[in-house]
N, C-alpha and C positions, 0 to 999 in steps of 0.2 A: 759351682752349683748348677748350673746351668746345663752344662754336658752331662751331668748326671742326671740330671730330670730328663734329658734325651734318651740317655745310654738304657737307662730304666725303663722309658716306654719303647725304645726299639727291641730290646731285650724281650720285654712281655709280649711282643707281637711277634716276633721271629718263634720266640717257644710256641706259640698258641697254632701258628702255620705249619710248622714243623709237624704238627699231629694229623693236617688237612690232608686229605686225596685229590686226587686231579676230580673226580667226579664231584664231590661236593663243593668244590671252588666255581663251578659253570648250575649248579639248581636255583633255579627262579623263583622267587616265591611270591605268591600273589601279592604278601605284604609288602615289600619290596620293590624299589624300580633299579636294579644293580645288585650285583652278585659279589657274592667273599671276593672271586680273582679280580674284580674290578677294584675294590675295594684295597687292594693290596697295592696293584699299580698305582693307582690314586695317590697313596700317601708315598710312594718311589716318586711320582713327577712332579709334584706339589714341593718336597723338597728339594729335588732335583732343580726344579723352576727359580727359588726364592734364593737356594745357597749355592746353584754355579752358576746360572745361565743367566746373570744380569753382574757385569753388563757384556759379557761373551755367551756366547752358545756353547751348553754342553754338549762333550762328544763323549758321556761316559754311561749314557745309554741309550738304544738306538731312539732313533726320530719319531720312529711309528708311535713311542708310549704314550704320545700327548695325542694323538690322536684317538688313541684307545680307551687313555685313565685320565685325561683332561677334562676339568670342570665343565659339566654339562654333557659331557657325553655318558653312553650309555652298550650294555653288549649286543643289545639288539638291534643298533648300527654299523656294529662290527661286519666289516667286509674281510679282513685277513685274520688269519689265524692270532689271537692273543700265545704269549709266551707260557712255556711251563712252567710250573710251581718251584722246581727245581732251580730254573733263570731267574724264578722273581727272586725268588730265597738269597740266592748269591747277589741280583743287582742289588738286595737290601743292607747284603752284611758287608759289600761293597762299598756302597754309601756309606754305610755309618762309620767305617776306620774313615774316608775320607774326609766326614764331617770330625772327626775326632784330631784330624792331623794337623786341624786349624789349629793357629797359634791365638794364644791371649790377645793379641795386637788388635786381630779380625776380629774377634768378638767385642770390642771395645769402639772399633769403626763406625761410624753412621752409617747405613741403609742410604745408597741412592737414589730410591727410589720410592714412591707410594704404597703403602700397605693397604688393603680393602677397608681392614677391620683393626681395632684396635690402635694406640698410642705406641706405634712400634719405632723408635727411634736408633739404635744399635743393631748389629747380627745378634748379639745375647738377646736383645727384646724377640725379636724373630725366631732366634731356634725355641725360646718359647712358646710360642706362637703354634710354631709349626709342632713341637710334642705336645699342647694341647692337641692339636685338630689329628694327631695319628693318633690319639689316645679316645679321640671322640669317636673313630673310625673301628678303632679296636671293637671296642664296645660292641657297634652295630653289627660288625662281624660274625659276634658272640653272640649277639642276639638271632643272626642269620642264623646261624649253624644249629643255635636249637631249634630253630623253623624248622628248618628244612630236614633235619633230621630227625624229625617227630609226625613228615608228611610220609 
């Protein structure tokens, strides 16, 4: 049940990016303090953070993304070039067979470590967790995209 409530929200957010251009992933919009391409990386490293890099470091996407799409950061601190839509697209459908390739085992594991939010006690409590907060992301996305594309 669980992979499926992922598969389902990664699925919705891969189709909805799939229609983006590179020019409308970087427009600002006054409403807003973060852009669609932030917004996309964001929900890559936040997963990336929770389901590989504890308790090793992920090496399955580059370094720079947490400095980019890491909580609290923002594009108008951006010093280096952020990646293409094209690279984000791939490291997403990347992640998601490798989140898929966990076994039952993992998903029934405890969590090592502290959660911010919520009563997260397993990886199953967690990829929940975490397809709400891409799903919450979604959203705001969609909300961008009609900003900005009605400026």
């Amino acid at each position: 049940m669980t992979r499926k409530q992922f598969n389902l929200t990664r699925i919705s957010l891969l189709t909805f990016i799939k229609e983006l251009d590179e020019e409308t992933l970087d427009m600002q919009s006054t409403y807003f303090n973060n852009t669609i391409r932030w917004h996309i990386g964001h929900v890559l490293v936040t997963n990336e953070k929770f389901l590989f890099m504890y308790p090793k470091k992920s090496t399955n996407i580059p370094q720079n993304y947490a400095d980019l799409f890491g909580s609290g950061t923002k594009p108008a601190d951006w010093t280096t070039e952020p990646p293409k839509l094209e690279v984000l697209l791939k490291d997403l459908e990347d992640q998601q067979n490798r989140i898929n390739e966990f076994n039952d085992l993992f998903w029934k594991t405890n969590v090592s470590f502290k959660v911010p939010f919520g009563s997260i006690e397993t990886y199953s409590d967690l990829l929940i967790m975490l397809a709400y907060h891409e799903a919450e992301h979604l959203g705001k996305m969609k909300a961008m995209h009609q900003v900005v594309k009605s400026q």
